[in-house]
N, C-alpha and C positions, 0 to 999 in steps of 0.2 A: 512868409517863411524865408529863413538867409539861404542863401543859394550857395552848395558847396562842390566843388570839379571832383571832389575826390567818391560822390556819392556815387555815381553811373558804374564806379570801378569796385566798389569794394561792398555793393553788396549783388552784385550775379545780372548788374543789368544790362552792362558790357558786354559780360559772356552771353546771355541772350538774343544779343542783336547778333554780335559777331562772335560763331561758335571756335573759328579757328585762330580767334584772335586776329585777323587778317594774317597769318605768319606765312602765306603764299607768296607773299609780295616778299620776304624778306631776302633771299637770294640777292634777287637783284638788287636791293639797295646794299645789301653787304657788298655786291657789287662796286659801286659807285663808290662808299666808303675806300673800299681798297683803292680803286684808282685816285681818288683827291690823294688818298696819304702818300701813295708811291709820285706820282707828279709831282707835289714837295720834298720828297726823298725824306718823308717820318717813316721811322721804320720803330714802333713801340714794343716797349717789354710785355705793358699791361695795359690791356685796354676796359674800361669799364664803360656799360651804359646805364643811363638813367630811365625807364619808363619800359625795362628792355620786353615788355608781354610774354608770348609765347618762345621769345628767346631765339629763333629763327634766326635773326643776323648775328649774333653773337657767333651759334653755329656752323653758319656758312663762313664767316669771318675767320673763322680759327682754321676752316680747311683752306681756304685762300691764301692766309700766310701764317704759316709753320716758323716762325721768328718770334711771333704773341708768344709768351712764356703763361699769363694770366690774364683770362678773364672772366669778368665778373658784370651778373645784369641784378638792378635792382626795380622793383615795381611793390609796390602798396599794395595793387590788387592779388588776394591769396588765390584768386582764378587763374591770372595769369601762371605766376609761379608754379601752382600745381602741372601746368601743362609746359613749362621751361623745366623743372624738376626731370623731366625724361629726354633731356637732354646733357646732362650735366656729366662730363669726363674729367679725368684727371687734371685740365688746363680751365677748365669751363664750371662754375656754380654761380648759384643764383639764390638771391636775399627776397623776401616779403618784409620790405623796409623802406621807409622816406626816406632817400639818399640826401637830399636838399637839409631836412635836420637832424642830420646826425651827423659824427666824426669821422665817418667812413675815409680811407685815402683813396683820392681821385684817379692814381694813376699815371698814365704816360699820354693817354688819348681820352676820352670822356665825349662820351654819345648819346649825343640829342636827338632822338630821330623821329619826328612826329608826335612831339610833349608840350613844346611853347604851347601850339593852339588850342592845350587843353585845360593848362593852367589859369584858374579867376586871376588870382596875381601875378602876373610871370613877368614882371617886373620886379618882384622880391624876388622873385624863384631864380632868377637872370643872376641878382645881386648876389646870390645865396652859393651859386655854382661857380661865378667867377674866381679864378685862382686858386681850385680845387684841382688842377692837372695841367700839364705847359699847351694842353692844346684841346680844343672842345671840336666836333664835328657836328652840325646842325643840320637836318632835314626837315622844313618848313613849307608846309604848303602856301600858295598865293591865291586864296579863295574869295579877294578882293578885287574883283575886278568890273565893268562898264556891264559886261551881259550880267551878272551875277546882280549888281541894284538893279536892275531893270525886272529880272526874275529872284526876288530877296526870300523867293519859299524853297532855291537851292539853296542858301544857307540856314534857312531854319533844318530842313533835311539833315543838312550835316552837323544842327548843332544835337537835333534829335538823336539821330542814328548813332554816332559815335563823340559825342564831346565834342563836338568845335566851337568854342568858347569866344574864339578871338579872331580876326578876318584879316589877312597880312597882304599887302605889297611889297615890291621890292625893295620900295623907298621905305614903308614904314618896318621893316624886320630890319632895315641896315640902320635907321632911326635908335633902334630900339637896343641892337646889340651894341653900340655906340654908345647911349645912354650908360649901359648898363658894366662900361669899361671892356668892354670884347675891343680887339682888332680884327677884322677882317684878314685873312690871309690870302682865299681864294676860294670861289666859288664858281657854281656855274646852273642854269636852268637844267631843269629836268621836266621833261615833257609827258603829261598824260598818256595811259596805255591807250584811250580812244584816235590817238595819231600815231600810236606805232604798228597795232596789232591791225591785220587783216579788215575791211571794214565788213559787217554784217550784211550790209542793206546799202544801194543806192543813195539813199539820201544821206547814210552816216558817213559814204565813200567819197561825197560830195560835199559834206562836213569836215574830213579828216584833208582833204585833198586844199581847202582853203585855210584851212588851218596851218598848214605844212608853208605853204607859199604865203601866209603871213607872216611865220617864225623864221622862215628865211629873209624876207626882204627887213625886219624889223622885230629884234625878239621882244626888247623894253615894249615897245607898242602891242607887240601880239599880247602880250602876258599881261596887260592893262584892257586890253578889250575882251579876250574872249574867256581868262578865265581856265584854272585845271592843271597849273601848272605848278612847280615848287624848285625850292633853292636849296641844294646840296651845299654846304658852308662851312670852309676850315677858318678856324676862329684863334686867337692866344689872348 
């Protein structure tokens, strides 16, 4: 049977695994979005995302900067959108649509934030988005790494649990947006909430504690060895 990315999302088995759509997380990476843009000093009229789920960063985005005139999330999955639907204000809606084929206008900024690795093709998909807006933001998990072959049933986990399709390093997402006509503009790691947040347990304290003094003495090597870490990415 052909394998499609698009199944997990459009018919209720996304919203099963993950009832909130993860859109807890989305603060903070609205977050981070806003600081790449202001560190370049982009300041957009319209900002559109692609894959945007429960629409979360859209939302926090628009309260972070009151300059957005427009924006606009689009996602295939009609689960998602019913739950971005109760979000939606005067600056803010949201499409159950394939942004990638259609005529949609891209806008001033265009956000990718956790899509590559769900995409079977995302090397059309890459081609397909390129030169749709003067600036693309990417959020890319690094689920490629030394502990992760050693332990390959945390990637089955993630391809089960939520679509992870594709397995990315630093080198191969810079490969690959490269490939795909992107420039790089500026980026930076972004480090799992297991090394930021309080640790539960001794052992996890003692996990997060050599983790920390990995990613300080050597980020490229930490994020090649242990794994859980991802690349926030301004792109043209």
């Amino acid at each position: 049977m052909a394998f499609s990315s698009d199944h997990i999302y459009t018919t209720g088995t996304y919203l099963s695994n993950k009832p909130t759509w993860d859109d807890e997380g989305a603060p903070a990476k609205a977050e981070m979005i806003n600081r790449i843009l202001n560190a370049n000093k982009i300041q957009p009229a319209t900002v559109v995302e692609v894959g945007c789920g429960a629409g979360g960063i859209l939302k926090t985005l628009s309260r972070l900067n009151t300059g957005i005139r427009e924006l606009r999330g689009y996602d295939i999955s009609p689960d998602a959108i019913t739950l971005a639907d109760k979000k939606q204000d005067s600056r803010l809606t949201f499409f159950n649509l394939d942004f990638a084929n259609s005529a949609e206008p891209g806008g001033d900024v265009l956000l990718l934030i956790d899509v590559v690795e769900h995409i079977d093709d995302y090397y059309g998909f890459l081609g397909k988005i390129h030169g749709r807006s003067k600036y693309v933001v990417f959020h890319i998990p690094l689920d490629l790494s030394a502990r992760n072959i050693l332990k390959p049933h945390t990637m089955l986990l993630q391809r089960e649990l939520v679509g992870h399709l594709h397995f990315f390093t630093k080198d191969i997402v810079e490969w690959a947006l490269k490939d795909t006509g992107f420039t790089i503009i500026d980026w930076v790691y972004i480090k799992p909430l297991l090394d930021i947040e309080p640790a539960k347990s001794f052992r996890a304290y003692v996990k997060k504690t050599l983790r920390n003094i990995s990613f300080a003495i050597n980020k490229d090597l930490s994020a090649k060895l242990w794994g859980g870490y991802s690349m926030m990415i301004l792109a043209k």
